[in-house]
C-alpha positions as CSV (number, residue, x, y, z in Angstrom):
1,X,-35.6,-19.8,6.9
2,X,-32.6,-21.1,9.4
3,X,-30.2,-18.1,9.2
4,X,-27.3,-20.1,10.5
5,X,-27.8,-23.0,8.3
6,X,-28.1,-21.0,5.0
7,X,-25.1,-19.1,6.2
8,X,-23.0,-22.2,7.4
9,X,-23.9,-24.1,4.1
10,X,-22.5,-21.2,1.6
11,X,-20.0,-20.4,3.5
12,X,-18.9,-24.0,3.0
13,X,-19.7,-23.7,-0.5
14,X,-17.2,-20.5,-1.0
15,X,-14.7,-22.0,0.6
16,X,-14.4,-25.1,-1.0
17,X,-12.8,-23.9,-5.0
18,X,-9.5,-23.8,-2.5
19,X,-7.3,-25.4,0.2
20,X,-8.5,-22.6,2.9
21,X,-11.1,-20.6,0.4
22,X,-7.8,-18.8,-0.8
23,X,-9.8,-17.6,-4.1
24,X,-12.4,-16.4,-2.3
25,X,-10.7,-14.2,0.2
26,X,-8.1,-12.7,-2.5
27,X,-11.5,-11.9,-4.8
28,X,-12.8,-10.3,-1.7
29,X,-9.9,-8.7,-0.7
30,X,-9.6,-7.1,-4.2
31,X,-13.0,-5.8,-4.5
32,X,-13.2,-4.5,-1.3
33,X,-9.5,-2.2,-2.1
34,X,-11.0,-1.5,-4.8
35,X,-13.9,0.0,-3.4
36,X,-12.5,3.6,-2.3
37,X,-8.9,5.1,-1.9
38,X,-9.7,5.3,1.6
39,X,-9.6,1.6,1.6
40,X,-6.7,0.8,-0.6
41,X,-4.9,3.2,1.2
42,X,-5.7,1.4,4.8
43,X,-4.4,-1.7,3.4
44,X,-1.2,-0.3,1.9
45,X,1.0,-1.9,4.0
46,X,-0.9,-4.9,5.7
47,X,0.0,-8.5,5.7
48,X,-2.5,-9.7,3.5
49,X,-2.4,-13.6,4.4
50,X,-2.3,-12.9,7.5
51,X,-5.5,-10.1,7.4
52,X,-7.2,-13.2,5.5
53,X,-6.6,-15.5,8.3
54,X,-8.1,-13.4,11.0
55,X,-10.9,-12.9,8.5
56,X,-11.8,-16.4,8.6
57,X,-11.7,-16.6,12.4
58,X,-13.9,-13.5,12.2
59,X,-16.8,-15.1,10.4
60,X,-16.8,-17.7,13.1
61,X,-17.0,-14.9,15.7
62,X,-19.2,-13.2,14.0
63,X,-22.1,-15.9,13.7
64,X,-21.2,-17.0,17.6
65,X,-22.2,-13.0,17.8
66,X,-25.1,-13.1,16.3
67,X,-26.0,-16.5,17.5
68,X,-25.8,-15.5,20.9
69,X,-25.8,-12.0,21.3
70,X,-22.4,-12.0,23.5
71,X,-19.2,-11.2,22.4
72,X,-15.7,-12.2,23.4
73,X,-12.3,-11.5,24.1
74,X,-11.6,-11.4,20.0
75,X,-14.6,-9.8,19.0
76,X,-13.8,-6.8,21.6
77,X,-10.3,-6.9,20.6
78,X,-11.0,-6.4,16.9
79,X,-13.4,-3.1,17.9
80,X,-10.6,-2.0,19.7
81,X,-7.8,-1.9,17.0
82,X,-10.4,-0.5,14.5
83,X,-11.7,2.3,16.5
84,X,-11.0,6.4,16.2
85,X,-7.4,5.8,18.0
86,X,-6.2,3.3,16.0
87,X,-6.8,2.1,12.5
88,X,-9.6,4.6,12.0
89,X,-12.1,2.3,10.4
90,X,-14.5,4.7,9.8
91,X,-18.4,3.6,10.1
92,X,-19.1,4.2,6.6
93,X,-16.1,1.5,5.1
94,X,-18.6,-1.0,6.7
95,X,-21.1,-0.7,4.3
96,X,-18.2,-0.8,1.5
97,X,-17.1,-3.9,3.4
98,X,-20.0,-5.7,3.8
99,X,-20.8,-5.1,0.0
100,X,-17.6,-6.3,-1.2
101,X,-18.2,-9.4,0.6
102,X,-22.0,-10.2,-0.8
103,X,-20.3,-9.5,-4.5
104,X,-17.8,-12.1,-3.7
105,X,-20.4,-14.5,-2.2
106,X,-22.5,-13.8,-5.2
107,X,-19.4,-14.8,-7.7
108,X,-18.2,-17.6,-5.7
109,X,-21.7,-19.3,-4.3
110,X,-23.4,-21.4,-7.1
111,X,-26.5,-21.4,-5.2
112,X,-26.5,-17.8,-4.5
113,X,-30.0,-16.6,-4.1
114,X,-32.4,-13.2,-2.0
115,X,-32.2,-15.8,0.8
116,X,-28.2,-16.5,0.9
117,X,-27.8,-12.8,0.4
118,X,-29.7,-11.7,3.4
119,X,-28.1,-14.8,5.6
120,X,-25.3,-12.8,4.7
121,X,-25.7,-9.8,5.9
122,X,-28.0,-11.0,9.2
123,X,-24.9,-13.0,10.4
124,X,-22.9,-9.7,9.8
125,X,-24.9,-7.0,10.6
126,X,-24.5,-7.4,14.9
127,X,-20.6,-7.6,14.5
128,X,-20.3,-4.7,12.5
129,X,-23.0,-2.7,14.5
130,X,-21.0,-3.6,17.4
131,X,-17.5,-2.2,15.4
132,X,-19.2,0.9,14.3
133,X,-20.7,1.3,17.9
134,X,-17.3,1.3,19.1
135,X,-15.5,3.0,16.5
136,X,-15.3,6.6,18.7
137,X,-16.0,5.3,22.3
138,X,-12.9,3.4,22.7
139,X,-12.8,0.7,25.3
140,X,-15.7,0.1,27.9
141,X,-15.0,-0.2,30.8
142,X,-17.3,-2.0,33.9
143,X,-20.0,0.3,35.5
144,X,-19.1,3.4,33.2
């Protein structure tokens, strides 16, 4: 099984019912509020087009994550404004995250299958080990 390839080809699939996958990420988007009142409340005040487009650029970061094992400037950036000292993303809204997303794959994915599904969540389970890692450690710095 190429991971990459399944993930690249649905990925393509989700986001073509739309200019942009626009359905997709609104059906995400909804579940995943939906998911707790810890979550709906986080995203009581947020830009929502523009949370969508930095989602979309973090899919790409994420499978350059888990492609290579290395992050980058983004990737570190993203840990940073999610951690303890600012937006609180608390480990455990991961898991509501990541679920959110695999039911919108699963609705939006025609060929959906065991192997999509765990493409899925290889791709994003690096990137959001490195975001929980990070969640109460705050910035690294060289040598520390």
């Amino acid at each position: 099984m190429d991971v990459e390839q399944l993930f690249d080809a649905s990925y393509q699939r989700v986001l073509s019912d739309s200019a942009g996958g626009q359905d997709f990420f609104d059906a995400f988007y909804r579940r995943f509020i939906a998911s707790s009142d810890e979550v709906a409340a986080k995203f009581r005040h947020t830009d929502m087009a523009r949370q969508q487009a930095m989602l979309k650029k973090a899919f790409y970061r994420l499978l350059s994550f888990f492609a290579s094992s290395e992050t980058d400037y983004y990737l570190e950036r993203i840990a940073v404004v999610h951690d303890r000292r600012h937006l609180d993303i608390r480990p455990a809204l991961y898991d509501l995250w990541l679920e959110s997303l695999i039911d919108t794959v699963r609705a939006f994915d025609p060929c959906f299958d065991a192997d999509v599904e765990l493409a899925w969540r290889l791709v994003m389970a690096p990137g959001i080990v490195f975001m929980t890692f990070h969640h109460g450690r705050g910035p690294t710095t060289p040598g520390a």
